[in-house]
Kinemage of the C-alpha trace (Angstrom):
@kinemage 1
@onewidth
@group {chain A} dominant
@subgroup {mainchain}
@vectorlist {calphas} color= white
{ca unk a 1} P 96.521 113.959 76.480
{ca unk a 2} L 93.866 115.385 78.684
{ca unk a 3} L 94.016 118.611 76.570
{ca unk a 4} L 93.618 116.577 73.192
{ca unk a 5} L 90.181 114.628 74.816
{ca unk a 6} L 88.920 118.068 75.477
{ca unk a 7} L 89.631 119.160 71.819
{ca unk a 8} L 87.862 115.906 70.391
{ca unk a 9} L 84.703 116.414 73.486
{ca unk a 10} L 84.104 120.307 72.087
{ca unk a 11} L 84.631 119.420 68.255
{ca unk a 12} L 83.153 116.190 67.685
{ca unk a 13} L 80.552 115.579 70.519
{ca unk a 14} L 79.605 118.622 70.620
{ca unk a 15} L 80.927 121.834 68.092
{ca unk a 16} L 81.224 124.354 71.350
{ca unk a 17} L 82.184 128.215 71.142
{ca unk a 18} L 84.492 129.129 73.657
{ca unk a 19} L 82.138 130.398 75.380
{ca unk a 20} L 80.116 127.386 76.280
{ca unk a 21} L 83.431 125.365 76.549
{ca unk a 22} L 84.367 127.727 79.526
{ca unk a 23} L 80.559 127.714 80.772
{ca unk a 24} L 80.902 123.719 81.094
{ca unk a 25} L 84.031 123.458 82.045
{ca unk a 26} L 83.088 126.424 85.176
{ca unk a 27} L 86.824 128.199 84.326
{ca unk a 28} L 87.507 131.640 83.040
{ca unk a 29} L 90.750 131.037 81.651
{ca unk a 30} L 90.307 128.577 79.107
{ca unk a 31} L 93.194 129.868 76.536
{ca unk a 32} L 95.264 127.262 76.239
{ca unk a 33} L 92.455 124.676 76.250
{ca unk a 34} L 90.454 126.525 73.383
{ca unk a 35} L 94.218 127.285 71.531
{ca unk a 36} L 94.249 123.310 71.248
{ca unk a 37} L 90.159 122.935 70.499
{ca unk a 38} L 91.685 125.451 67.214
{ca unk a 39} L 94.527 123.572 66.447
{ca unk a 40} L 92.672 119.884 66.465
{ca unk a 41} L 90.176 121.958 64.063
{ca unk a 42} L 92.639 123.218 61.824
{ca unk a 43} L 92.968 120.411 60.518
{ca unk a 44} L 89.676 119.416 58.841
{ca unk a 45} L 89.344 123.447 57.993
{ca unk a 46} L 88.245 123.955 54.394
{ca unk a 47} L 88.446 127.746 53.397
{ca unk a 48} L 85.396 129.416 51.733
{ca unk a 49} L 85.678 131.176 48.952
{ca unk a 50} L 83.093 133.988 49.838
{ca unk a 51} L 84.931 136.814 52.282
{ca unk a 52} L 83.611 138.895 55.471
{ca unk a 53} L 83.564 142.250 55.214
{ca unk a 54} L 86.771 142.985 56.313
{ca unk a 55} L 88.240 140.597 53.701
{ca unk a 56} L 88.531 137.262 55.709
{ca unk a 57} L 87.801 133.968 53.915
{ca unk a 58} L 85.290 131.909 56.166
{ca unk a 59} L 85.520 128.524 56.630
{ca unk a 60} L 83.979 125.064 57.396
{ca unk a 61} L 85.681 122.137 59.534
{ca unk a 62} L 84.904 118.953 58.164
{ca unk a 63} L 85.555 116.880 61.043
{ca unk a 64} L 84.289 113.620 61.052
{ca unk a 65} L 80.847 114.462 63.008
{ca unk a 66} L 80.059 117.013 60.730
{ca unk a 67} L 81.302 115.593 57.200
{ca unk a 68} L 79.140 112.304 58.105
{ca unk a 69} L 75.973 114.122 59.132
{ca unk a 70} L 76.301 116.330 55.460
{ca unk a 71} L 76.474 112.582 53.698
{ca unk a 72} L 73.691 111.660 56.064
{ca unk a 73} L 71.526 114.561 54.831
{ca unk a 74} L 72.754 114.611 51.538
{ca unk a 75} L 71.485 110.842 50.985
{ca unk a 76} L 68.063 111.741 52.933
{ca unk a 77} L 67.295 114.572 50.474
{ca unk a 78} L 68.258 112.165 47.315
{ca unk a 79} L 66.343 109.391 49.031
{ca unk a 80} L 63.306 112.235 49.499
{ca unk a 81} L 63.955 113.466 45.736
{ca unk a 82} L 63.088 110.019 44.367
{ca unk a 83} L 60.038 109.308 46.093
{ca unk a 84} L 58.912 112.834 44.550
{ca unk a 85} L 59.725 111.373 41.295
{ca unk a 86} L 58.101 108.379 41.975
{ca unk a 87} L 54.827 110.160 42.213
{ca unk a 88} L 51.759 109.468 39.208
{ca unk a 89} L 51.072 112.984 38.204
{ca unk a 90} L 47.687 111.055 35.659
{ca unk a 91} L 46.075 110.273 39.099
{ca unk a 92} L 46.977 113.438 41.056
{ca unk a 93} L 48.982 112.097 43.500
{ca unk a 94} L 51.885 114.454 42.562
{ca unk a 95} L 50.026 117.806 42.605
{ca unk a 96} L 48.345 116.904 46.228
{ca unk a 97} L 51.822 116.002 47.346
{ca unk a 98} L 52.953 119.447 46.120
{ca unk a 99} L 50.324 121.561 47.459
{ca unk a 100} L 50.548 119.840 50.663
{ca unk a 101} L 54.328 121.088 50.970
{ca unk a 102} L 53.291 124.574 49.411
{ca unk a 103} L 50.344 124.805 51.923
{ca unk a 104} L 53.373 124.528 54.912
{ca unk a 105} L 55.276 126.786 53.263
{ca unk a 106} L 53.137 129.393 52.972
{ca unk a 107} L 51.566 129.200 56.308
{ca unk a 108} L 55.174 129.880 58.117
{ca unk a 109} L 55.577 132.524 56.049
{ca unk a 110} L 51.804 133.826 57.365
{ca unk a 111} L 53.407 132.917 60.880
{ca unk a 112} L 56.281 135.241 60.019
{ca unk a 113} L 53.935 138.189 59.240
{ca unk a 114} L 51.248 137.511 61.812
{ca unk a 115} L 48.870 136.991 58.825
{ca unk a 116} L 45.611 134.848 60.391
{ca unk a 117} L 45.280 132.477 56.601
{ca unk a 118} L 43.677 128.983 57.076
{ca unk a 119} L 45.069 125.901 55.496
{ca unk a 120} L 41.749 125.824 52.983
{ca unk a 121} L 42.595 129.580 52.237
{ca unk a 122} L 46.643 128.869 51.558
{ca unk a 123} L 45.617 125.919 49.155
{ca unk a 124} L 43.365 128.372 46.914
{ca unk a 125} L 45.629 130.657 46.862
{ca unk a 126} L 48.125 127.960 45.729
{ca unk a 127} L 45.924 126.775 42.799
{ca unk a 128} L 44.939 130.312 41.877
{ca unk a 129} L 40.756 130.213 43.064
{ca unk a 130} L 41.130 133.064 44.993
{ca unk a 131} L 39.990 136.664 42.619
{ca unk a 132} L 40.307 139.017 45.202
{ca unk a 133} L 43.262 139.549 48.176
{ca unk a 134} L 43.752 142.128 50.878
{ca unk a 135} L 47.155 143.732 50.869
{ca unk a 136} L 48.655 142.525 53.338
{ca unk a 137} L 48.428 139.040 52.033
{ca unk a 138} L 50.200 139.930 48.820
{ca unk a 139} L 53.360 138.741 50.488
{ca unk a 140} L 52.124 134.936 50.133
{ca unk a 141} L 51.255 135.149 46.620
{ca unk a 142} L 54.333 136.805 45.728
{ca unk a 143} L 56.118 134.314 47.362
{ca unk a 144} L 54.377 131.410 45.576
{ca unk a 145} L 55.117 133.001 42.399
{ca unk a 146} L 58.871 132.565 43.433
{ca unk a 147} L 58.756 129.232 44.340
{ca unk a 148} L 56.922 128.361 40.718
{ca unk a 149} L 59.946 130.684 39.382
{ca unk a 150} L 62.809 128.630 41.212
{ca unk a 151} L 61.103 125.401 39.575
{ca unk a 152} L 60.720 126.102 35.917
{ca unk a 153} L 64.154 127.642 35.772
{ca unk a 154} L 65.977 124.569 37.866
{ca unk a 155} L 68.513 124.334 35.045
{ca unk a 156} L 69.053 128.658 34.462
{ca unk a 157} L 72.635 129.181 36.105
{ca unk a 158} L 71.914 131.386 39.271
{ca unk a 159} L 73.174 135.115 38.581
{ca unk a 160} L 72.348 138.613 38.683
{ca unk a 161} L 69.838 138.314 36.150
{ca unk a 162} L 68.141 135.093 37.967
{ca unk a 163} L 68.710 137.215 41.190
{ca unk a 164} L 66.942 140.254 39.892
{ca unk a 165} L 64.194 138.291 38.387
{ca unk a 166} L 63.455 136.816 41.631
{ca unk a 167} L 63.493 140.008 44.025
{ca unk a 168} L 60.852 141.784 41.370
{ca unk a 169} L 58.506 138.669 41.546
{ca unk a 170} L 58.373 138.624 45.742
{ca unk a 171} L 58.269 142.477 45.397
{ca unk a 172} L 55.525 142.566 42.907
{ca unk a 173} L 57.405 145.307 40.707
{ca unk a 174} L 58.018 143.483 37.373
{ca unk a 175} L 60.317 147.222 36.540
{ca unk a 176} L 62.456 147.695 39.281
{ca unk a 177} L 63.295 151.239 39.623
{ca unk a 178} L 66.023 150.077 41.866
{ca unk a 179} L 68.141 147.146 43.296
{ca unk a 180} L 70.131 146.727 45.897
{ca unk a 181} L 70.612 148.934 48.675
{ca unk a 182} L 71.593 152.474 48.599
{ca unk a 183} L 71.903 153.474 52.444
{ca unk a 184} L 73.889 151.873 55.144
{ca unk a 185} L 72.245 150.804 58.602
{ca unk a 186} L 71.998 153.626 60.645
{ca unk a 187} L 72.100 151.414 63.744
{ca unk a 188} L 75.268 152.434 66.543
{ca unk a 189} L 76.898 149.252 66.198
{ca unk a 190} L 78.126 150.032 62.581
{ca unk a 191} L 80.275 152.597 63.895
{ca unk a 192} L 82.145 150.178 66.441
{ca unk a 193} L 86.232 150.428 65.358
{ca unk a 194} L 87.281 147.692 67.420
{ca unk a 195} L 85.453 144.029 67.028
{ca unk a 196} L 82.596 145.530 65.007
{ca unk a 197} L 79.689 143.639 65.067
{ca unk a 198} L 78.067 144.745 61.298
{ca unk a 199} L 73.979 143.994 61.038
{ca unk a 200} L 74.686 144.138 56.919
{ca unk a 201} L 77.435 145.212 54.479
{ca unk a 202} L 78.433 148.678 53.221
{ca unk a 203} L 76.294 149.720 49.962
{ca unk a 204} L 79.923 149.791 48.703
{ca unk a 205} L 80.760 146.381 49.100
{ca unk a 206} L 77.375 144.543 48.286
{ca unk a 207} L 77.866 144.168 44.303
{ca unk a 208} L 81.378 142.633 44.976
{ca unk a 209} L 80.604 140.627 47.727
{ca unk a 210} L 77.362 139.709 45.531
{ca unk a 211} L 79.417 138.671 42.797
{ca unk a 212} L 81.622 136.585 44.955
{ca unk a 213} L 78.602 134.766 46.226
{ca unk a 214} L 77.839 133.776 42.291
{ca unk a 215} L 80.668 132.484 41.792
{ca unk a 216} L 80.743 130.089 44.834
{ca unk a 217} L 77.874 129.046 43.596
{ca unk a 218} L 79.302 128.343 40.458
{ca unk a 219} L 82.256 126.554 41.131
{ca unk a 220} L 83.041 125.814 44.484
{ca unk a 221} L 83.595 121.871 45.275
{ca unk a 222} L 81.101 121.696 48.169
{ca unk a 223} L 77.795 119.696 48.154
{ca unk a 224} L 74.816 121.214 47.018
{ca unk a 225} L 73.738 121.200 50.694
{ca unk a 226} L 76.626 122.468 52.000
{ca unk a 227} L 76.500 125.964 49.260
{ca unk a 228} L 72.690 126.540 50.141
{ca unk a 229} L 73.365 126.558 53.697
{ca unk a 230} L 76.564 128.967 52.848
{ca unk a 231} L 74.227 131.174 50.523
{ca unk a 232} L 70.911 131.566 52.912
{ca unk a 233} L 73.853 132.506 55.502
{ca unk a 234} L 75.902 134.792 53.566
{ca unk a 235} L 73.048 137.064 52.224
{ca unk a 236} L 71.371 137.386 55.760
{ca unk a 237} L 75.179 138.881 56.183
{ca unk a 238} L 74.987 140.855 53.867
{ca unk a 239} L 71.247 141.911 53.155
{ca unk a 240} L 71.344 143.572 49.652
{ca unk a 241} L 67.587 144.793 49.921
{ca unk a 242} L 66.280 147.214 51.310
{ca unk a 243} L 63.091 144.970 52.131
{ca unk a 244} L 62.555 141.350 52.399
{ca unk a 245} L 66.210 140.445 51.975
{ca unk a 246} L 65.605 137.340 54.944
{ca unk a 247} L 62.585 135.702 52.322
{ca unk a 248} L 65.426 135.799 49.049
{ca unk a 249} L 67.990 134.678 51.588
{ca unk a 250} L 65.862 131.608 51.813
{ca unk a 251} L 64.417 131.446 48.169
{ca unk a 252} L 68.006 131.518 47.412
{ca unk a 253} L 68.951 128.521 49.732
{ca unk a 254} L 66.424 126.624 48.026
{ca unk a 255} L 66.889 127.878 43.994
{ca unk a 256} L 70.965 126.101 45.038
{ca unk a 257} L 69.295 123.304 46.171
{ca unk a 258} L 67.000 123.031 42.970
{ca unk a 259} L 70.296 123.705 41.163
{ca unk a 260} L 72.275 121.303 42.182
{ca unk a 261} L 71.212 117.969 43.460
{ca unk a 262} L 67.079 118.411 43.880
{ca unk a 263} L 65.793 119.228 40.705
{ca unk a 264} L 62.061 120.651 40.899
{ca unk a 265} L 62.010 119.277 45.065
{ca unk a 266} L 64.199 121.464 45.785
{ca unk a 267} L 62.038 124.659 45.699
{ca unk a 268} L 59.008 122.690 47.194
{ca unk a 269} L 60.187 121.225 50.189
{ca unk a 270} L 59.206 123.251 53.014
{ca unk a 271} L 61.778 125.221 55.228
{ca unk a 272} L 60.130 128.762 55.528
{ca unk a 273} L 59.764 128.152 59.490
{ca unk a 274} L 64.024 129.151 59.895
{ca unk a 275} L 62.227 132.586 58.849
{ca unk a 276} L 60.105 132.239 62.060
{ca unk a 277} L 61.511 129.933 64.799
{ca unk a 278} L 64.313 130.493 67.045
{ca unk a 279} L 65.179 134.339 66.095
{ca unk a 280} L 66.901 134.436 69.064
{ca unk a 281} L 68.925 131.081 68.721
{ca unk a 282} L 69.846 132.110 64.880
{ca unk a 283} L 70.986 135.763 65.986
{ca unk a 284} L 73.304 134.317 68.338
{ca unk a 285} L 74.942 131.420 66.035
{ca unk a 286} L 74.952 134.397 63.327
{ca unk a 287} L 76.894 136.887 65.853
{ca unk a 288} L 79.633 133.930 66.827
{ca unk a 289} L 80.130 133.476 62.993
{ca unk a 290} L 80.698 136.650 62.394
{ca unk a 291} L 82.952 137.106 64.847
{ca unk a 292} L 85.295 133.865 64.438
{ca unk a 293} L 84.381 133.516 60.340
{ca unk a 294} L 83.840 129.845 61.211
{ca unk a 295} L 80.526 128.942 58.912
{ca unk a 296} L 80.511 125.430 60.877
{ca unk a 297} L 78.422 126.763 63.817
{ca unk a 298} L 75.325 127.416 61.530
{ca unk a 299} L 75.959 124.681 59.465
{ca unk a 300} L 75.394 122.092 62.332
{ca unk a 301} L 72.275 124.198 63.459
{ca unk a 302} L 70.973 123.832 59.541
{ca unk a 303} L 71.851 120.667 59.216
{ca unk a 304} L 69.508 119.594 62.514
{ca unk a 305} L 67.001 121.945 61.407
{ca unk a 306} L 66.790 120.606 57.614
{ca unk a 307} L 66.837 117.109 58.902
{ca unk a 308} L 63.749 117.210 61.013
{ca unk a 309} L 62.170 119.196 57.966
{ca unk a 310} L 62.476 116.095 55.748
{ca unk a 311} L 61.699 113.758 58.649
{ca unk a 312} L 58.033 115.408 58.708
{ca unk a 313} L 58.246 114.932 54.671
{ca unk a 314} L 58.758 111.334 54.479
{ca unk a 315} L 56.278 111.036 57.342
{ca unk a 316} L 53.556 112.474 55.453
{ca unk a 317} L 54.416 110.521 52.616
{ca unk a 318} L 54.669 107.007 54.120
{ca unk a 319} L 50.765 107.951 55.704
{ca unk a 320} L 49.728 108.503 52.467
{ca unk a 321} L 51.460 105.069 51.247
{ca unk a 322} L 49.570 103.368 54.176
{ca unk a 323} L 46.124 105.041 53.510
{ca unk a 324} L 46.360 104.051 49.767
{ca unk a 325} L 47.319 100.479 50.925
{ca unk a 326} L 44.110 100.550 53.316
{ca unk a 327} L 41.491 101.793 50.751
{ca unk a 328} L 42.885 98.780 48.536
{ca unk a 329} L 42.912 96.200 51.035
{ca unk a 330} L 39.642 97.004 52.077
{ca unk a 331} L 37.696 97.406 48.819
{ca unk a 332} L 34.421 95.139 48.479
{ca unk a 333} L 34.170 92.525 46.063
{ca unk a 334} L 31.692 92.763 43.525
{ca unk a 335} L 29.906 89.398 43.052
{ca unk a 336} L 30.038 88.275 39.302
{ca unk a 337} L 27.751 86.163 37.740
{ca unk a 338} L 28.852 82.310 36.987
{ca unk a 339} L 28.949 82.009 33.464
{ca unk a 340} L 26.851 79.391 32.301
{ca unk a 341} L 28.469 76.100 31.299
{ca unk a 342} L 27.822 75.366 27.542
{ca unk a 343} L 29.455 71.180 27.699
{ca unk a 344} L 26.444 70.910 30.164
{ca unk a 345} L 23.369 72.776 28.484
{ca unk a 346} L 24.560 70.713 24.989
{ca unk a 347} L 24.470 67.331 26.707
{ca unk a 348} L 21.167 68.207 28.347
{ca unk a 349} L 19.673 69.078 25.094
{ca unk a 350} L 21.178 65.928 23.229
{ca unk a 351} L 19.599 63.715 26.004
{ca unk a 352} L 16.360 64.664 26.633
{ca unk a 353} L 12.930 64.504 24.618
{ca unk a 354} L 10.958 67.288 24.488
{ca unk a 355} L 7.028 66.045 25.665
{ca unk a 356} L 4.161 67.730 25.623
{ca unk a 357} L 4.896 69.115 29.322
{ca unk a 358} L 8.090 70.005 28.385
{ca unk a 359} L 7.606 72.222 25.488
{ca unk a 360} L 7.409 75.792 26.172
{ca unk a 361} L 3.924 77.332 26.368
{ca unk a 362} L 3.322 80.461 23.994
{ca unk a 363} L 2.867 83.760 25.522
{ca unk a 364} L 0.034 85.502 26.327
{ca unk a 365} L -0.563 88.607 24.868
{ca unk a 366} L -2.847 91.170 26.900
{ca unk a 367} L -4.769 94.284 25.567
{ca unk a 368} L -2.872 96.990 25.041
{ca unk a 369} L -3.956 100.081 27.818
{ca unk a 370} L -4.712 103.206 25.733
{ca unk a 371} L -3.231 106.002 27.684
{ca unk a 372} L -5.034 109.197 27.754
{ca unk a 373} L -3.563 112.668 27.005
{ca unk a 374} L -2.748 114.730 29.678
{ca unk a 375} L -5.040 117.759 30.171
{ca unk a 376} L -3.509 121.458 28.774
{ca unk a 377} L -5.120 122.502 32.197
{ca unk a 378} L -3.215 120.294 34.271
{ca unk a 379} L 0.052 121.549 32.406
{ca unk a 380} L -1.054 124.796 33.115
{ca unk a 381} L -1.458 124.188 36.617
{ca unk a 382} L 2.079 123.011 37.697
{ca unk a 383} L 4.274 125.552 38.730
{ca unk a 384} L 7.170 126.402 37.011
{ca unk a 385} L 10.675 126.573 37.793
{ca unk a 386} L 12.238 129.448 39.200
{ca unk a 387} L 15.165 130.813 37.953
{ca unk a 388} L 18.281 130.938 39.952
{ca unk a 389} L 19.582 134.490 40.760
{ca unk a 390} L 23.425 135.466 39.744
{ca unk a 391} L 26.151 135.438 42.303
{ca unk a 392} L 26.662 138.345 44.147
{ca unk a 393} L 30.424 139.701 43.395
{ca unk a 394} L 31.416 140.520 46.775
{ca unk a 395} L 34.497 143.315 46.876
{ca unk a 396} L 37.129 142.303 49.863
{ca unk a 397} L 37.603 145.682 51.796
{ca unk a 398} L 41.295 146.308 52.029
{ca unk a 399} L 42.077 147.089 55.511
{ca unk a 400} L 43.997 150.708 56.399
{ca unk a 401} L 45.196 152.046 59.264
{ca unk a 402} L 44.461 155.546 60.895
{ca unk a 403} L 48.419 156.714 60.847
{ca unk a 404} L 49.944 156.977 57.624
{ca unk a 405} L 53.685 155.877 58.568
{ca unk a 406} L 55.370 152.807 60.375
{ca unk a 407} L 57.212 153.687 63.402
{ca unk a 408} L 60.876 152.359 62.918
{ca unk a 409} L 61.734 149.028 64.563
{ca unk a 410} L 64.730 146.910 64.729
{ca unk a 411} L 64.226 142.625 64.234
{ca unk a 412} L 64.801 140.156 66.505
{ca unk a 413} L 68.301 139.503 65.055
{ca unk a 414} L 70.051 143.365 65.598
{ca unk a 415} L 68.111 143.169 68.916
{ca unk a 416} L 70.372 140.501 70.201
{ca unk a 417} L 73.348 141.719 68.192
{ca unk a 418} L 73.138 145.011 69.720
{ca unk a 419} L 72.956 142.957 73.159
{ca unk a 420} L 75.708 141.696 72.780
{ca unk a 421} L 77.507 145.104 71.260
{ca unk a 422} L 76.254 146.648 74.711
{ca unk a 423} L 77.627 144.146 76.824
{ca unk a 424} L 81.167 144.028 75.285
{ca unk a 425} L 80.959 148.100 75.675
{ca unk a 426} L 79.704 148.436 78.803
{ca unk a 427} L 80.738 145.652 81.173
{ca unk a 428} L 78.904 147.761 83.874
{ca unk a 429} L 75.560 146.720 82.228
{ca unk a 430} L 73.786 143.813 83.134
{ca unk a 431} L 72.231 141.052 81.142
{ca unk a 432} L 68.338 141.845 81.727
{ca unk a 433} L 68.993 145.732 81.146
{ca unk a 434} L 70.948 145.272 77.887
{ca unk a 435} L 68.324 143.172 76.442
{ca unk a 436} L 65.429 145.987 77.502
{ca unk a 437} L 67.106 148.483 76.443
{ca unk a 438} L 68.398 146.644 73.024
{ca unk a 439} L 63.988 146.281 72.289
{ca unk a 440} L 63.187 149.359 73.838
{ca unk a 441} L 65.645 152.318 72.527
{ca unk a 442} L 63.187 154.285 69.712
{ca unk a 443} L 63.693 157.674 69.824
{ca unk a 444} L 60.478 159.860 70.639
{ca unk a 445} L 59.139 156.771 72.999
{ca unk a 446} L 57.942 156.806 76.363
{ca unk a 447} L 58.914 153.842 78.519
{ca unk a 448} L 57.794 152.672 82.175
{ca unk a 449} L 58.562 150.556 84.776
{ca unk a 450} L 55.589 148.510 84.175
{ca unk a 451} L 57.020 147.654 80.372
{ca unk a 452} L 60.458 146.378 81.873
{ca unk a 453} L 58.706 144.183 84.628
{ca unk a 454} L 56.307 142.775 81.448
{ca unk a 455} L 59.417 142.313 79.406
{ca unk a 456} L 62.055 140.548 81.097
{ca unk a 457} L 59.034 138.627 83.786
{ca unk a 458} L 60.898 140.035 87.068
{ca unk a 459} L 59.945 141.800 90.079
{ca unk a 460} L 58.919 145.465 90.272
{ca unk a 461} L 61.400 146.586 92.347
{ca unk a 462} L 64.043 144.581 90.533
{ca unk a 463} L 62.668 147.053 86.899
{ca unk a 464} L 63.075 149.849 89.074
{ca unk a 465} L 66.310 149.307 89.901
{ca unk a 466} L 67.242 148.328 86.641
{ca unk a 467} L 66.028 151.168 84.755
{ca unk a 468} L 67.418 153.763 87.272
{ca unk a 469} L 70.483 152.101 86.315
{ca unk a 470} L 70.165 152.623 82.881
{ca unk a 471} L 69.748 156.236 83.649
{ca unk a 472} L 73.081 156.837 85.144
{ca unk a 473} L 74.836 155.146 82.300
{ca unk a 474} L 73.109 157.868 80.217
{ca unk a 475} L 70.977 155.272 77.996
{ca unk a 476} L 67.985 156.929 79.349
{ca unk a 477} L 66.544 160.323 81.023
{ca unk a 478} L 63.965 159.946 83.760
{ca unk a 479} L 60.834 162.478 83.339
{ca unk a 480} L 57.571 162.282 85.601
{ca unk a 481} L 54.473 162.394 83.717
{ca unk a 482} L 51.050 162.643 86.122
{ca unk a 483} L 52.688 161.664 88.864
{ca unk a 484} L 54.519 158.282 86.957
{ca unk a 485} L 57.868 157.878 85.940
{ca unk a 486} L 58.926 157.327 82.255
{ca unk a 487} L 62.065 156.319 80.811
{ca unk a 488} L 63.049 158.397 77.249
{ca unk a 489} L 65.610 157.030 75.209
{ca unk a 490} L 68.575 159.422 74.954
{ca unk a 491} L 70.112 159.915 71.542
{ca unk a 492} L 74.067 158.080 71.400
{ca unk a 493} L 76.583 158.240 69.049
């Protein structure tokens, strides 16, 4: 009995890895607890039909917490979809309400890249006043250009071709050359045997497991909430580009949600800050997945995330409601004239006789003024206008840098999957020097001791010891350079 409370506590109050569930519960051996936790789960399971790369189906557990809070979200978003439809597009109120969701979109997206764009700048860009733009803000154009894309073709089914058509718009390459990806990650923890951690699929296996994504699309019997979850998941999985696979991962999610359920909402309504908040949280959720194939995990973090998302939507709409209601309410009167009673002016003019004193006096007529001509010298004398001079065209510099390559960096997401891959490894390893050394392992690069204490906000002595340590595990060889120690990454297989 005890053992069946515990399976309902970590499912339905809270959907717990077993992890956490041995964290609260302050045991180690929690086997037979979390063996019951899976068996109360099996049986709301529902079996994906989109497959890992080893070949195992993921699935979903519908149990009662989570299959209410998808009908919960499902009837906010068709609740949010109708109000959009309810908007007057004759008095503008529909294109202000879609620029204003645009405008958010586009600035986490600038958040994403670090790209400094004001909300007056985003909303020109939006409705096309802007001639000239710098490089590096390409990205937010392109991206617009997807969104307008994902609404005009709400009703094209969502395939290769739609897939293809999409990735050239964000890219800017209307003829791709190429598609998908044609080298695998070079990163160490693709060539783990034993509980391989992969940060994306072979280039063998990314047309099939492409295809098989279509086709869940297609046909599975899941809400249209549920599959664009599923799809923004299973790309990041995969990532078929070689660039900007995390932006189509989310295009993606929202072209399914277009597709199914939203109609033109669903590629407006803004959810471009998953791209930029709570890497670390997301590369986590995205590891456990991976490792258990149970979707559910990121599905309750998406669901959370998308509800607050349309609880700042229907905010800004009811304002709008009550600001319309105020300029109404408040409106002056105008005054009109009383019209003048005709019963009364007839019975005045039937009843009284018009005397001497009463009848109207004729007008007088005065001398007409003869106006004299203005003077040619007068004329003459004003000055006359000056013309205004032409606009300047103003060229926008494009900004370069002095090196002419990037040096190679790994995200946020294979920082903390490689964590994790060095912790399972190496059980010698600590927390604080796996997740250095996970950020801080280029080739070529000199690290100090000052750059650990920055990084993980500890004592000196505490990054001394903790890189020496690193050291003797081999991660790292020790060189003095003017009388300073630095840390070089040492190449691993």
């Amino acid at each position: 009995m005890a053992n069946n409370d515990l399976a309902i506590r970590f499912t339905e109050n809270k959907y717990a890895t077993k992890m956490e569930v041995s964290r609260e519960l302050k045991m180690s051996l929690i086997d037979n607890i979390w063996s019951n936790i899976l068996s109360y789960r099996s049986n709301f399971n529902q079996y994906l039909s989109i497959k890992s790369i080893d070949k195992n189906p993921f699935l979903i557990c519908y149990c009662p917490t989570i299959s209410t809070a998808v009908n919960a979200l499902d009837a906010k978003l068709i609740r949010l979809m109708r109000e959009y439809m309810r908007m007057d597009a004759s008095t503008g109120d529909l294109r202000q309400f879609e620029d204003a969701c645009l405008v958010k979109s586009l600035s986490a997206l600038a958040k994403e890249y670090d790209l400094d764009a004001t909300e007056q700048y985003l909303r020109s860009l939006i409705q096309g006043d802007v001639r000239e733009i710098s490089s590096t803000h390409r990205v937010l154009l392109h991206y617009a250009h997807c969104l307008k894309m994902i609404k005009e073709k709400a009703s094209q089914p969502i395939d290769i071709d739609f897939l293809a058509e999409l990735y050239a718009k964000l890219t800017g390459n209307l003829e791709l050359t190429s598609f998908y990806r044609t080298t695998d990650d070079k990163n160490p923890e693709n060539r783990v045997i034993i509980d391989r951690i992969y940060t994306c699929a072979p280039v063998t296996s990314i047309d099939l497991m492409m295809n098989e994504l279509f086709s869940f699309i297609e046909n599975a019997k899941f809400s249209g909430l549920v599959k664009s979850i599923a799809t923004y998941y299973y790309i990041n999985y995969i990532r078929p580009f070689p660039t900007y696979s995390d932006e189509i991962a989310l295009l993606m999610a929202k072209a399914v949600l277009a597709h199914c359920d939203l109609s033109d909402f669903g590629a407006i309504i803004p959810l471009e800050s998953l791209l930029s908040e709570s890497q670390n949280v997301i590369a986590k959720i995205f590891v456990e997945v991976q490792k258990t194939y149970d979707l559910t995990y990121f599905l309750n973090y998406a669901l959370s995330f998308i509800d607050v998302q349309c609880d700042k939507v229907l905010d800004y709409i009811a304002n709008r409601e009550v600001e319309a209601l105020k300029k109404d309410y408040y409106q002056e009167e105008t005054i009109k004239p009383e019209p003048e009673i005709e019963e009364t002016k007839t019975l005045i003019d039937e009843t009284i006789t018009l005397t001497p004193e009463f009848i109207e006096p004729k007008p007088i007529i005065q001398p007409a003024v003869k106006e004299e001509p203005i003077k040619k010298e007068i004329i003459a004398s004003l000055p006359k206008p000056t013309p205004k001079p032409a606009p300047e065209i103003v060229e926008v510099p494009v900004e370069k840098i002095a090196v002419n390559y990037i040096p190679p960096v790994i995200d946020e997401k294979q920082a903390c999957r490689l964590e994790e891959h060095l912790l399972e490894l190496d059980p010698s390893m600590k927390r604080n020097e796996a997740h250095f050394y996970a950020r801080h392992c280029t080739l070529g690069k000199k690290y100090t001791i000052a750059q650990c204490k920055k990084s993980l906000g500890c004592a000196y002595e505490t990054a001394r010891t903790s890189m020496d340590h690193l050291v003797t595990l081999g991660y790292y060889r020790k060189d003095m350079v003017k009388n300073k120690n630095v840390y070089t990454p040492v190449p691993r297989n």
